[in-house]
Steps between C-alpha positions, in 0.01 A plus 500: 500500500313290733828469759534132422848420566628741702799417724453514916825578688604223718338527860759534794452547899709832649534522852653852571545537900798780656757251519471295148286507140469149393357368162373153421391323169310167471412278248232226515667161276270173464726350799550784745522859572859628370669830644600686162707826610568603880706796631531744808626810618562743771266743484656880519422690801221701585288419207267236674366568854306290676384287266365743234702724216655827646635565157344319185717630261846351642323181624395472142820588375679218707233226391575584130862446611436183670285365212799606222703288721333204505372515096239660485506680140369840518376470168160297374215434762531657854491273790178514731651487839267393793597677767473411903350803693568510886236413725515814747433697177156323427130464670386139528176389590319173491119561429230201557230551274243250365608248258424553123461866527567638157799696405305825443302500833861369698647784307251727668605336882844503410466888444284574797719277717818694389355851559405400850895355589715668271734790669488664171233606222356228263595765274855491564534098516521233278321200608441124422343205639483133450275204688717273707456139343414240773318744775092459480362422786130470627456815733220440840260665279502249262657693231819377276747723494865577393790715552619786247856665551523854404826662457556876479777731453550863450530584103802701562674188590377364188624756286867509640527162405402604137740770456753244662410242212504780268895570563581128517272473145343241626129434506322536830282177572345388814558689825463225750465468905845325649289302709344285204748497282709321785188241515459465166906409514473239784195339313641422191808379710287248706588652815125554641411124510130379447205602579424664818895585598496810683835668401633824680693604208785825638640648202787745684584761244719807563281783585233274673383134534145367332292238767298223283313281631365283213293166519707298187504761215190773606609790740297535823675767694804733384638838699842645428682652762809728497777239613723398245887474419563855511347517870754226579785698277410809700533416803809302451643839378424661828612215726821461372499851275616344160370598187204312318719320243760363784144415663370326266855291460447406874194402476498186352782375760315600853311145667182555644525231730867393468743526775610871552809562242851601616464798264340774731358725198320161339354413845318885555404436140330134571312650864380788257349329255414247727230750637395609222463135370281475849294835368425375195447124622238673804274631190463187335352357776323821594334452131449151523291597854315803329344276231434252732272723711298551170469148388546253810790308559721313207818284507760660280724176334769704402702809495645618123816760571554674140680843359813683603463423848604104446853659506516494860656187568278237739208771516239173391623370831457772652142549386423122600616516836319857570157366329565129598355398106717380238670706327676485135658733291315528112706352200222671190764296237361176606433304210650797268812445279715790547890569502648459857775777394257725438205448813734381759347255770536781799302696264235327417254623755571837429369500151134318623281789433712559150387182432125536546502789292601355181329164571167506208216341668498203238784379627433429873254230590287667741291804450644817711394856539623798273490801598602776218589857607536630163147536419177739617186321590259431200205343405631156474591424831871370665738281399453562111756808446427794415595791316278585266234355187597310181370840299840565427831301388837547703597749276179727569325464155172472488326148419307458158138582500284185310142573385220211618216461296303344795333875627137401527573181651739652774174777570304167525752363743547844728136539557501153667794569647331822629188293634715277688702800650086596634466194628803441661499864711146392616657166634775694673304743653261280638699216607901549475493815702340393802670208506814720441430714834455192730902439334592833609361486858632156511859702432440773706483223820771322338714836485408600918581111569879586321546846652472344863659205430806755356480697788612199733769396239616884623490441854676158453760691308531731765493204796781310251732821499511511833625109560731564192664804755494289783660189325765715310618695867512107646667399216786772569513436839582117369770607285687738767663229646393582855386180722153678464310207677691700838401819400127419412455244842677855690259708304195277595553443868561864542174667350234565764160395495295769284738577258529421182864490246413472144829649345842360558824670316845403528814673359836377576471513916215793440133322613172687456209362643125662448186410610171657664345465855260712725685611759796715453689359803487158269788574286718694791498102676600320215791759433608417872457129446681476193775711684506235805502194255882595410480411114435900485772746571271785430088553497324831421133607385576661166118578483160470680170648437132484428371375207338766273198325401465238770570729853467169713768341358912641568777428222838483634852433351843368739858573339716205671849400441585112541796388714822380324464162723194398325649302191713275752180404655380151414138379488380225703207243465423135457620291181179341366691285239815464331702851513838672470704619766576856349826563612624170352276564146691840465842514215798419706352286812422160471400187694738320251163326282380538166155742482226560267302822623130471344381812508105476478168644592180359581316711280704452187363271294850421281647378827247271530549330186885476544484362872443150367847552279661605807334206709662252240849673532464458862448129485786390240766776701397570855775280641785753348252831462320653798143653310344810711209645450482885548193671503546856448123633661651334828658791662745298654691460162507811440859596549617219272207607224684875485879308512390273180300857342166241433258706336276203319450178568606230424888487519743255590868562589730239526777519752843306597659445841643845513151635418540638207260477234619296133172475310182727525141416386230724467129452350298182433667313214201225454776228522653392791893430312656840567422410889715137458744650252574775736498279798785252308700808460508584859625112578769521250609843664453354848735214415771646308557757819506229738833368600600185383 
């Protein structure tokens, strides 16, 4: 009668997403952390959409038929499935507030706080909060304070999620943020390192990808933005207009930064999702800067690549050489015994927010943040759960109601407790609530000091978008194949003084070139010296005129068409150090000698660390094997950087006499034995050609 003895269902992590439901089970041993029961599924179409539950009912329905699958008896105690909510769907905000505030006066904050930021009504949210573990500080003012993260989300979110559990008959338990369940994950794993390692943790999921950054196991920054798989599935679709399952198949074959496949359909796939790779790779770092602007600058050790997105093969490359940090992809079954039939090792990182969600805060080491959805703010403050008193038993009946013979005693003990109330309200009103103002004007400054500082992060943004343009048209120009270093030096020499070209286009032998100037004869002479430079069959003004909000300046646009000689023009200059002669470097001419092309950059910081490797190679086989630097910002290897299709750095290709190449290298390996092993191999092909 008193409940003793009643049976909990087992607790299990669900991660439903529009491409797969996935269920995990742990159990904690006196050795290790055991996975008990695993299992997967496609999820059915059109019943999840972006992230949340378009249809409870038949998502529920499918869990219950992924949990009869993998044993879980429908009879006896109901599971309690934690359950990973999508970040885009949730309001984050990280509050400092004095340390040792109690929980019913934070509650109070915490309220006010979310009816000043939520998009929605208090009303219609459910909210909870918990302080971040490792954060107080001494503010200038002298006072110690902490930070508090709230988490909100609407309750109609909430309740989908119980009529979902309700099909599946399954108990709803906590609705967490993606975010910090993928922390949580990567702490117990050991990933984070020690104290004070700054992790930029990028969990890529299929509607949209969660940004972490996290000093060892406490959050500092998060923001989820809508690139994810299906972006990358989507536009693959388009480019090369399959359907999303013969997308996804080709997915996981397209190389980032490989050489360009034979296969035409897998090589539009790989430049799609290459740019959309360089989308999602620009926000990281456009996060990374934001948060910088607010705190100062910070050296980020390491970059954690989690979720569906590890799928695309080499993309932690990718994001190293973009970011220039290192990069790794998560493995949350560190130190976990599991079956390796069930979780396979390409797999692992997809499951890393799975993971944190059934992980019970005993069992990790370090003290992270929870953040549980599936509660309404109350009395008690965050972090504790919520949903509702012990007046009543799970089954709704009332508790027992036991007499006390201690009555006059407990009067005795109210009317002191009354006195003290007195006392205390005179102590607060005299002294806590001035002291409380000078805190609020000290925020109010603190506030102005953040809007201005945000309102350069938005002209940075802006200043950023429009390099990003610039670098992506140069970047095409680079890839068209044209000895552009002509074009640009024609282009240059032909613009007179006063006029300005800050757009440059080029289609096939189509060239568009835009600008501004202040005289509207300015753009009628450069058409007539581009004309007389003969690298221009044809030169036209497409457009000139004032500028609508600035008279004193004139915008102008020239249509040009390039002459068919221009690609068998060759570009001339001085050889500062040891080079190539193209023509001989190109497939079928040769001088007769054994090459090694180092592709390289001065900027890249991978190159730098392999050019020692490649210095050794040089020593033990430079009397057989001619080594040759190519740097592809010198424009005068430009022609041989489009015939080799180098799009990162650094690459080595290995050719014979005849110029042709036998082994290709690409990417720092942090050992210097590919280089020699693929070095012998050329020898041994050199000397079984040779005649004997």
């Amino acid at each position: 009668m008193f409940g003793f003895g009643k049976k909990v269902g087992p607790t299990i992590g669900l991660d439903i997403n529009s491409q797969t439901i996935s269920v995990l089970q742990l159990e904690k041993t006196k050795q290790d952390l055991k996975v008990v029961k695993f299992a997967s599924t496609l999820t059915p179409p059109d019943i999840v959409r972006e992230g949340l539950l378009s249809d409870p009912e038949a998502v529920g329905q499918a869990v219950r038929e992924l949990l009869d699958s993998a044993g879980f008896a429908q009879k006896g105690p109901k599971p309690v499935a934690s359950i990973g909510i999508p970040g885009q769907a949730v309001v984050i905000r990280l509050m400092p507030v004095p340390k040792g505030m109690p929980a019913d006066e934070l509650n109070d904050v915490v309220r006010q706080e979310a009816i000043n930021n939520l998009p929605f009504s208090v009303e219609e949210a459910n909210i909870d909060w918990q302080r971040v573990p490792g954060t107080v500080r001494m503010d200038p003012d002298g006072v110690e304070r902490e930070d508090v993260l709230l988490g909100a989300i609407q309750k109609v979110v909430v309740e989908s999620y119980q009529r979902m559990a309700d099909a599946a008959k399954i108990k709803l338990g906590r609705l967490e943020i993606s975010s910090l369940a993928a922390v949580r994950a990567l702490t117990q794993s050991g990933s984070l390192g020690k104290d004070n390692t700054l992790s930029l943790i990028v969990n890529i999921r299929h509607d949209a990808t969660d940004i972490t950054l996290a000093n060892k196991s406490v959050p500092l920054f998060s923001r989820s933005v809508l690139l994810g798989v299906e972006t990358c599935l989507e536009a693959i679709c388009r480019s090369i207009n399959v359907g999303v399952d013969e997308a996804a198949n080709i997915l996981p074959k397209i190389q980032l930064l490989g050489v360009p496949t034979v296969d035409p359909r897998l090589g539009q796939a790989a430049q799609v999702a290459r740019s959309v790779c360089s989308d999602l790779t620009a926000e990281v770092g456009r996060s990374l800067e934001f948060y910088m602007s607010q705190v100062g600058m910070v050296r980020v050790d390491q970059v954690i690549i989690c979720g569906a997105g590890t799928s695309i093969p080499e993309i932690d490359q990718f994001v190293a050489n973009r970011l220039n940090l290192e990069t790794m992809v998560a493995n949350p079954f560190q130190g976990i015994v599991y079956d390796r039939g069930q979780v396979l090792d390409e797999r692992r990182a997809h499951h890393t927010m799975l993971m944190g969600l059934v992980l019970q805060a005993d069992w990790i080491r370090e003290k992270t943040v929870e953040i549980d959805l599936n509660q309404e703010l109350d009395g008690e403050g965050g972090g504790g759960g919520g949903g509702g008193g012990g007046d009543a038993d799970e089954e709704g009946e009332p508790a027992e109601e036991v007499e006390t013979p201690w009555f006059l005693p407990a009067v005795g003990i109210g009317g002191a407790a009354a006195l003290l109330v007195l006392i205390g309200w005179a102590v607060i009103a005299m002294v806590v609530v001035p002291g409380k103002d000078t805190e609020i004007a000290t925020l109010d400054n603190e506030i102005a000091e953040a809007k201005t500082r945000l309102d350069k992060v938005k002209k940075t943004e802006g200043e950023i978008s429009t390099l990003e343009t610039r670098r992506n048209i140069l970047q095409a120009i680079v890839r068209h194949g044209t000895p552009i270093s002509i074009l640009l030096e024609t282009i240059r020499d032909n613009v007179p003084q006063g006029l300005q070209v800050d757009k440059l286009r080029f289609e096939g032998t189509s060239c568009v070139i835009g600008g501004n100037c202040a005289d509207f004869t300015k753009p009628a002479h450069l058409t007539i010296n581009l004309l007389g430079s003969n690298r221009f069959t044809t030169a036209d003004i497409g457009y000139i005129k004032r500028h609508k909000d600035h008279p004193g300046t004139i915008n102008f646009q020239i249509n040009g068409t390039l002459s068919p000689d221009l690609n068998n023009e060759v570009t001339e200059g001085p050889n500062d150090g040891p080079s190539l002669d193209h023509q001989a470097a190109l497939p079928g001419s040769s001088d007769g000698r054994l090459k090694v092309l180092d592709f390289t950059a001065s900027w890249c910081n991978p190159c730098q660390k392999m050019k020692p490797f490649v210095e050794d190679a040089q020593k033990r086989f430079g009397d057989k094997i001619e080594f040759v630097t190519v740097d592809i910002d010198d424009p005068k290897n430009a022609a041989l950087v489009a015939k080799y299709s180098v799009n990162t750095v650094p690459q080595l290709f290995f050719l014979d006499q005849s110029g042709n190449v036998q082994t290709h290298l690409q990417g720092f390996k942090g050992t210097g034995e590919p280089i020699i092993s693929a070095c012998e191999s050329l020898s041994k092909v050199a000397s079984s050609s040779s005649p004997r």
